[in-house]
C-alpha positions in Angstrom: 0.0 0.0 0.0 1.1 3.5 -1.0 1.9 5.6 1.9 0.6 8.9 2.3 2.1 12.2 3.1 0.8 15.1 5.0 2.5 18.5 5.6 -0.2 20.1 8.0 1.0 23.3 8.7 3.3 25.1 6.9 5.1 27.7 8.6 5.2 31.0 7.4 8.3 32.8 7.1 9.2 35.4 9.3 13.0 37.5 8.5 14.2 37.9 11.5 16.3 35.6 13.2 17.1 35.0 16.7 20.5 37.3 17.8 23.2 35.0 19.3 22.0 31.6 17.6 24.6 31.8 14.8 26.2 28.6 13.4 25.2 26.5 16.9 21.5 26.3 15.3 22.3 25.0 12.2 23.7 22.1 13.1 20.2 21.4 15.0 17.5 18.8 13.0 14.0 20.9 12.8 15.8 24.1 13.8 15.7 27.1 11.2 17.0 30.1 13.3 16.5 32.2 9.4 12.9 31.6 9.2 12.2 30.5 12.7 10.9 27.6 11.8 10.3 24.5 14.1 9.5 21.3 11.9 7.9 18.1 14.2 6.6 15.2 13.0 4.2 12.0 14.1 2.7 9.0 13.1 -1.2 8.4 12.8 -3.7 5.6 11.4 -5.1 7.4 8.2 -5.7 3.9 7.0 -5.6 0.6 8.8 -8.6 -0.6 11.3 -8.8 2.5 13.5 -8.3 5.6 11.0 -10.8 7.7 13.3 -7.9 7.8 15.9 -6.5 10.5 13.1 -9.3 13.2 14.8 -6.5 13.0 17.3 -4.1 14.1 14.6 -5.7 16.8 13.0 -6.8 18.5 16.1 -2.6 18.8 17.4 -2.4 20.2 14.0 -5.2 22.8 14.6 -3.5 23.7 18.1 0.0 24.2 15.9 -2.1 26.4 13.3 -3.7 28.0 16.4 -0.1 29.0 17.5 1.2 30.1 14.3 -1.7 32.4 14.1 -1.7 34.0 17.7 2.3 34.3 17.9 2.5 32.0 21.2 6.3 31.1 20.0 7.2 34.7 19.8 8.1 34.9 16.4 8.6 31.0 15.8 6.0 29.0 13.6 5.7 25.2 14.0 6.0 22.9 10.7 4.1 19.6 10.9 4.4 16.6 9.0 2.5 13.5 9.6 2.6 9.9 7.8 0.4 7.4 7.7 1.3 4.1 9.3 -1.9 2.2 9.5 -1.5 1.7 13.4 1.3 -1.0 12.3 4.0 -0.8 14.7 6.4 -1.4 12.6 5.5 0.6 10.1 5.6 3.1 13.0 9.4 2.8 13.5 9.7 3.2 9.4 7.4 6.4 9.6 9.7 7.7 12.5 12.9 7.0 10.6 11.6 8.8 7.7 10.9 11.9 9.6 14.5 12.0 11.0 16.5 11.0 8.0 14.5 13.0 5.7 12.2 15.5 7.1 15.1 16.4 9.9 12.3 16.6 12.5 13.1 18.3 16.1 11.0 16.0 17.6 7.7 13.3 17.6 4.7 15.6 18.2 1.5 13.4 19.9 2.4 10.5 17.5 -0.8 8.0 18.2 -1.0 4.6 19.7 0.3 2.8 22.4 2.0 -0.5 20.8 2.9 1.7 18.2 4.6 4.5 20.5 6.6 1.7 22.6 8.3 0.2 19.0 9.4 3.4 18.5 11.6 3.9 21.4 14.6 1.8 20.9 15.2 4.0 17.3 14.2 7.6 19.4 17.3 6.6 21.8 19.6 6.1 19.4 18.6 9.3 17.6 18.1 11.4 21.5 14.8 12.2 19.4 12.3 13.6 22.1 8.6 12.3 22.1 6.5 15.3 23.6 2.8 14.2 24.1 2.6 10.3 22.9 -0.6 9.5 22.8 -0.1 5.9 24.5 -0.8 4.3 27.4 2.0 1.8 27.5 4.5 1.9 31.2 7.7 2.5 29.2 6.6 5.9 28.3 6.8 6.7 32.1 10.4 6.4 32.5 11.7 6.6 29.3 13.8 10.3 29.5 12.9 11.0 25.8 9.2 10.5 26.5 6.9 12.9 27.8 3.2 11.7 28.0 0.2 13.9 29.2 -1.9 10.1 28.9 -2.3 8.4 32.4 -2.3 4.7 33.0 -6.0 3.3 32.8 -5.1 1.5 36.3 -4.8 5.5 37.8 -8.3 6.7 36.4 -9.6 3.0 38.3 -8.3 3.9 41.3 -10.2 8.0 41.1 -13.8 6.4 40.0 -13.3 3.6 43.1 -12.0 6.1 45.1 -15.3 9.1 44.3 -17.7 6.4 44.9 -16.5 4.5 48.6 -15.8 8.6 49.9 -18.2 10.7 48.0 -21.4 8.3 46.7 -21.5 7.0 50.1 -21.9 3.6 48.7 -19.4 0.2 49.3 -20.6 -2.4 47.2 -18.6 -1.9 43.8 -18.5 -3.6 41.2 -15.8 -3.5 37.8 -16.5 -4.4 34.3 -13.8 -5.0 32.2 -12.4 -5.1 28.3 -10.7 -8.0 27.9 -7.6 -6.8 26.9 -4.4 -4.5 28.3 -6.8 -1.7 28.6 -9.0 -3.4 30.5 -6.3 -5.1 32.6 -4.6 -2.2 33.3 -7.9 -0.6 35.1 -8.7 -3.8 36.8 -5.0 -3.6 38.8 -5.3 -0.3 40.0 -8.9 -0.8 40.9 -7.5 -4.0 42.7 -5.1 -2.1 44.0 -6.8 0.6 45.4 -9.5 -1.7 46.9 -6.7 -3.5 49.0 -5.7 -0.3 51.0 -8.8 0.6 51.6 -9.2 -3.1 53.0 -12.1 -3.4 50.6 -13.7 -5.9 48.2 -15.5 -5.9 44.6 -18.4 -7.3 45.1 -18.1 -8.7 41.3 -15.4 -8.1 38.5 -16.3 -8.9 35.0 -14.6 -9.0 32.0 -16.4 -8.9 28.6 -15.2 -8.9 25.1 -14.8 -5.3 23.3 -17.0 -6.6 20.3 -19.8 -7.3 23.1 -23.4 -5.8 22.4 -25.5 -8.1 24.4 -24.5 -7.1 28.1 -27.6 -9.1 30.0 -25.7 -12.3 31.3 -23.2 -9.4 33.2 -25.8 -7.1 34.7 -27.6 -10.1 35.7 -24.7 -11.1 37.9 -23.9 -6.9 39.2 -27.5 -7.2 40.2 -27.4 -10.9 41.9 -24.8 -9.0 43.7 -26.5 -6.1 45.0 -24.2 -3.6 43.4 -24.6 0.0 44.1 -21.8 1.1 42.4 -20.5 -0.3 38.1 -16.9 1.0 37.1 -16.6 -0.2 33.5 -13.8 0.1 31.5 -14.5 -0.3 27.6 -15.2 2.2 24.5 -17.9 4.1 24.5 -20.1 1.4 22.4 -19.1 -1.4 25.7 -20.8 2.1 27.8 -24.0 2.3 25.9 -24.5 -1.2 25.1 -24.4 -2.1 29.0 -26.9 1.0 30.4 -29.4 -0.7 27.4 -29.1 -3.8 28.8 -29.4 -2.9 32.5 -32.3 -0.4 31.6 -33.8 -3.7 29.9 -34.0 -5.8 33.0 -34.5 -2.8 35.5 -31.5 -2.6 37.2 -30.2 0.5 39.2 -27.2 1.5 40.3 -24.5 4.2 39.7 -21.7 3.7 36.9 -19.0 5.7 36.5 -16.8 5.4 33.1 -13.0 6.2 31.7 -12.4 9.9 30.5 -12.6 9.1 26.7 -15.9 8.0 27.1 -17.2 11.5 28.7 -18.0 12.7 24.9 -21.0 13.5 22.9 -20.5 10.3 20.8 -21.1 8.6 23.7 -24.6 10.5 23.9 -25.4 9.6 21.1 -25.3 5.9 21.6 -26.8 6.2 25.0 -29.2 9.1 24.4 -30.9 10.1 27.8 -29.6 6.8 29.6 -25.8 8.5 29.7 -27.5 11.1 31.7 -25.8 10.8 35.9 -22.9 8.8 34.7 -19.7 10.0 36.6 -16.6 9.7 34.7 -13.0 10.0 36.0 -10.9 12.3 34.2 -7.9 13.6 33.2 -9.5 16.0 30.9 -11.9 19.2 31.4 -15.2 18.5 29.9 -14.9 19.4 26.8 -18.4 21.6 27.0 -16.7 23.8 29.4 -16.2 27.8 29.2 -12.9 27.1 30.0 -10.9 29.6 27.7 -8.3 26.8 26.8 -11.1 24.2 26.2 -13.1 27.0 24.2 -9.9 27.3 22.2 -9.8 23.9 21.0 -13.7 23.9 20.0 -13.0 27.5 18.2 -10.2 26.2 16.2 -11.6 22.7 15.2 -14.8 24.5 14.0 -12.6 27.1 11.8 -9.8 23.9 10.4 -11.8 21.0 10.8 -15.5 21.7 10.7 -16.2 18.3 9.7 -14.4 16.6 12.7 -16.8 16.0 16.2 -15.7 18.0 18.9 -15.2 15.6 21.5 -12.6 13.9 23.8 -10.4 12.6 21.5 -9.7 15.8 19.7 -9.6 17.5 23.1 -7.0 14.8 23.8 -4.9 15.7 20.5 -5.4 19.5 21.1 -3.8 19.1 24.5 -0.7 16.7 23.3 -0.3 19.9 20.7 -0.3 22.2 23.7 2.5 20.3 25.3 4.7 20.4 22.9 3.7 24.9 22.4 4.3 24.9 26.6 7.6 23.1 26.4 9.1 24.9 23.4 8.3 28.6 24.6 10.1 26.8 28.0 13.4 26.6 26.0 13.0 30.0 24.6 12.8 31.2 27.5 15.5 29.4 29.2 18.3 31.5 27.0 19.7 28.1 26.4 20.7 26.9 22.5 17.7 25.4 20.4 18.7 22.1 21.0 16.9 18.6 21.4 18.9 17.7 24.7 18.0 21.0 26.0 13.9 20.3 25.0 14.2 17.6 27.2 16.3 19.3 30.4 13.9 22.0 30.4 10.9 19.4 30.2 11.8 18.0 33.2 11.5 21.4 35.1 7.8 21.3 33.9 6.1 22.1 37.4 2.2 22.3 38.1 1.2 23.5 34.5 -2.3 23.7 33.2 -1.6 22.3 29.0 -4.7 22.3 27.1 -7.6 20.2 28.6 -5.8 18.9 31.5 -4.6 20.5 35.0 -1.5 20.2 37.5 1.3 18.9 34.9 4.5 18.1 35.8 7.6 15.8 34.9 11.0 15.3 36.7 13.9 13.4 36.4 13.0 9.8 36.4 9.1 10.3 37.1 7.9 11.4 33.4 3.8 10.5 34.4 2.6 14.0 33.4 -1.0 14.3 34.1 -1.0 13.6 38.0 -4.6 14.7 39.0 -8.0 13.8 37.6 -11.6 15.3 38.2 -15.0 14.0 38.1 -17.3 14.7 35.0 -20.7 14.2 35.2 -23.0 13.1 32.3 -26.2 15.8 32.3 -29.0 16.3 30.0 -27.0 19.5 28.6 -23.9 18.1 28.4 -20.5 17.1 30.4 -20.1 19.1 34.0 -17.0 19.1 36.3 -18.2 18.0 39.6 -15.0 17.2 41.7 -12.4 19.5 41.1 -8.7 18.0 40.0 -7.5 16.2 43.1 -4.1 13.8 43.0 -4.6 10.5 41.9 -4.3 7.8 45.0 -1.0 7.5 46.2 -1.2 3.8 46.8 -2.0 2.9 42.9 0.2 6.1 41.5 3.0 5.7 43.5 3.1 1.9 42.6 4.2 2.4 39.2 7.5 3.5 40.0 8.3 1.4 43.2 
C-alpha cells in the first residue's frame, strides 16, 4: 500500500532571526533560526482498522495552526508533518525513521497509539529524538527520558472512580467491568489495588469482550450482587451497550466510566440513559467555558469543521499544547535550540495547566505527566465538572515507579 504524506502546517516565514544563535542552530534537525521555523513530525492511522484515531491528529495540527496564528512562540511558527502508518507498529518505526532522515524533525509531536509509541523507542534513543505528548498508554513511556506523555495509566483513572464512589457516593458495594484486553487489565489492577488499601472488596469483577453488544448475562450477575456502584472500562459502544441492557431488566445503580468515554458520541449511543454517569478524568469537559477548552472547539470549527468536537480531539489539542508549553520553556530558558536542552527543560515542567488537562508536571526519572483527575458528570446539557482535580491515589500512583 502507498503511503501517504501530510504537511499540516506550513510555517510562514518570518526575516528575523534570533541574535546570538549563529552557526550553533544550524547544526540542529528541525531548527531554522532564518525563518524561525520548528518542523515536528508523528505518526497516525489514516488507513488501517482504526483511521478515526487521526481526529486525534488533525486536532494537534489545529493547536500548531492556532499558534502560528496567535504568535504564542514569539516569532517561531511550528511545521508539521505527519505519515500514515496504518497503526502498524512497525511501520511506525519506518514512519519515524523517515521523519528523521529525511524530514530532519526536532521532535515526535503526539504520535498516536500505544504498541505503536513503545516500538518506537529503541530508534528515538539512538537518535536522543524527544517524544513530547505520545498518545499511548504503555509503562515505558513513564520512564523513558525521551518520552513525555500527558496520557495516564488506565489503572490510575480505576483507582479515582473507586475512590469518588467509597468517599463521595457513600456507597461500598462496587463492582468492575472490564475489556478483555491490556486496557482493560490495566484498570482492573489499580482498581485491585486501590480496593486493598482501603481493606475493601469488589463485590463482582467482570470481564467482557470489546465486540460485546448483548450485556444481559453481566448485569444479571452486578444485580445478583446487590451492586450500588458499576466501574466499567471499555469504548464508548461497551458504555452504551451495557446501560441498554441494565435499563432492559431494570436494574439500578450508579456507573462511573474512563475519560474518553465522557463525549458527545457517547450520547449519542446512549441518548438520555448516559444522563448521571460520573466519569473520571484527566480532561476538562470538553463543554466547558474554559478559555483553553473554548480554544480547542473555536479552532476545530474554523480547520476542521467536519471533525466532532469531543474527547479525542480535546485529547490531540492538548498533546499539541504540550509540545507549544515546552518549546516557549526553551526559549525562554536563553539556552541553545537544542533537542537535549527540549528535554532538560521538560523535566523542570512544574504544576502546568496544557490544554484540557490540570496540575502537569515531569522530573527526572518520574515522566507520568498528568498527575490529577476530576469527576465529569454526564447531564441532560452536556459534560459538568463535579469534583475538582484532586491527586490520583498514592497507593495505585505511586506503585508504578516502586
Amino acid at each position: 500500500m502507498r503511503r501517504r504524506t501530510f504537511v499540516f502546517s506550513s510555517a510562514a516565514a518570518v526575516s528575523a532571526g534570533l541574535p546570538g544563535l549563529g552557526f550553533a542552530q544550524q547544526a540542529t534537525p528541525g531548527i531554522d533560526a532564518g525563518s524561525k521555523t520548528i518542523t515536528v513530525g508523528a505518526f497516525t492511522p489514516i488507513t488501517g482498522p482504526v483511521p478515526f484515531y487521526a481526529i486525534v491528529t488533525r486536532a494537534t495540527d489545529a493547536c500548531f495552526k492556532w499558534a502560528n496564528e496567535t504568535n504564542a512562540l514569539k516569532g517561531w511558527k511550528i511545521k508539521y508533518v505527519i505519515y500514515d502508518d496504518g497503526y502498524e507498529p512497525a511501520r511506525s518505526v519506518a514512519v519515524t525513521r523517515r521523519l528523521v532522515e529525511e524530514d530532519k524533525i526536532f521532535a515526535l509531536a503526539a504520535p498516536v497509539g500505544t504498541a505503536q509509541t513503545e516500538a518506537v523507542i529503541p530508534y528515538a534513543k539512538e537518535e536522543g529524538l524527544p517524544m513530547v505528548g505520545p498518545v499511548g498508554g504503555a509503562s515505558a513511556l513513564f520512564t523513558e527520558r525521551l518520552s513525555f506523555p500527558l496520557l495516564p495509566d488506565y489503572g490510575w483513572s480505576a483507582a479515582s472512580n473507586a475512590d469518588y464512589a467509597l468517599k463521595s457516593l457513600g456507597v461500598s458495594r462496587v463492582a468492575l467491568l472490564w475489556e478483555n484486553d491490556e486496557l482493560g487489565r490495566s484498570a482492573k489492577r489499580g482498581f485491585e489495588r486501590y480496593l486493598d488499601g482501603a481493606k475493601k472488596q469488589a463485590v463482582e469483577s467482570i470481564p467482557f469482550e470489546v465486540r460485546n453488544t448483548d450485556f444481559t448475562p453481566h448485569i444479571r450477575r452486578l444485580a445478583n450482587a446487590k451492586a450500588d456502584v458499576v466501574i466499567l472500562f471499555g469504548s464508548n459502544s461497551n458504555l452504551a451497550a451495557a446501560l441498554k441492557s441494565a435499563d432492559r431488566i431494570g436494574f439500578e445503580a450508579k456507573w462511573m466510566a474512563p475519560f474518553f468515554t465522557a463525549d458527545p458520541t457517547t450520547r449519542k449511543l446512549a441518548g438520555s440513559l448516559l444522563d448521571g454517569v460520573y466519569f473520571s478524568s484527566w480532561l476538562m469537559p470538553v463543554t466547558s467555558n474554559d478559555p483553553d477548552i473554548k480554544a480547542y472547539r473555536d479552532s476545530i470549527a474554523k480547520y476542521y469543521a467536519s471533525d466532532p468536537v469531543g474527547v479525542f480531539g480535546l485529547n490531540g489539542w492538548s498533546n499539541g499544547m504540550l509540545f507549544v508549553k515546552s518549546f516557549n520553556m526553551l526559549l525562554e530558558s536563553g539556552k541553545p535550540l537544542t533537542r537535549a536542552n527540549l528535554v532538560d527543560v521538560m523535566e523542570t515542567m512544574r504544576d502546568q495547566n496544557i490544554g484540557g488537562t490540570r496540575g502537569v508536571s515531569f522530573k527526572p526519572g518520574d515522566h507520568r505527566g498528568a498527575r490529577q483527575e476530576g469527576i465529569i458528570q454526564a447531564t441532560n446539557d452536556g459534560f459538568k465538572l463535579v469534583r475538582d482535580f484532586k491527586p490520583y491515589p498514592e497507593q495505585v500512583f505511586d506503585a508504578r515507579l516502586s
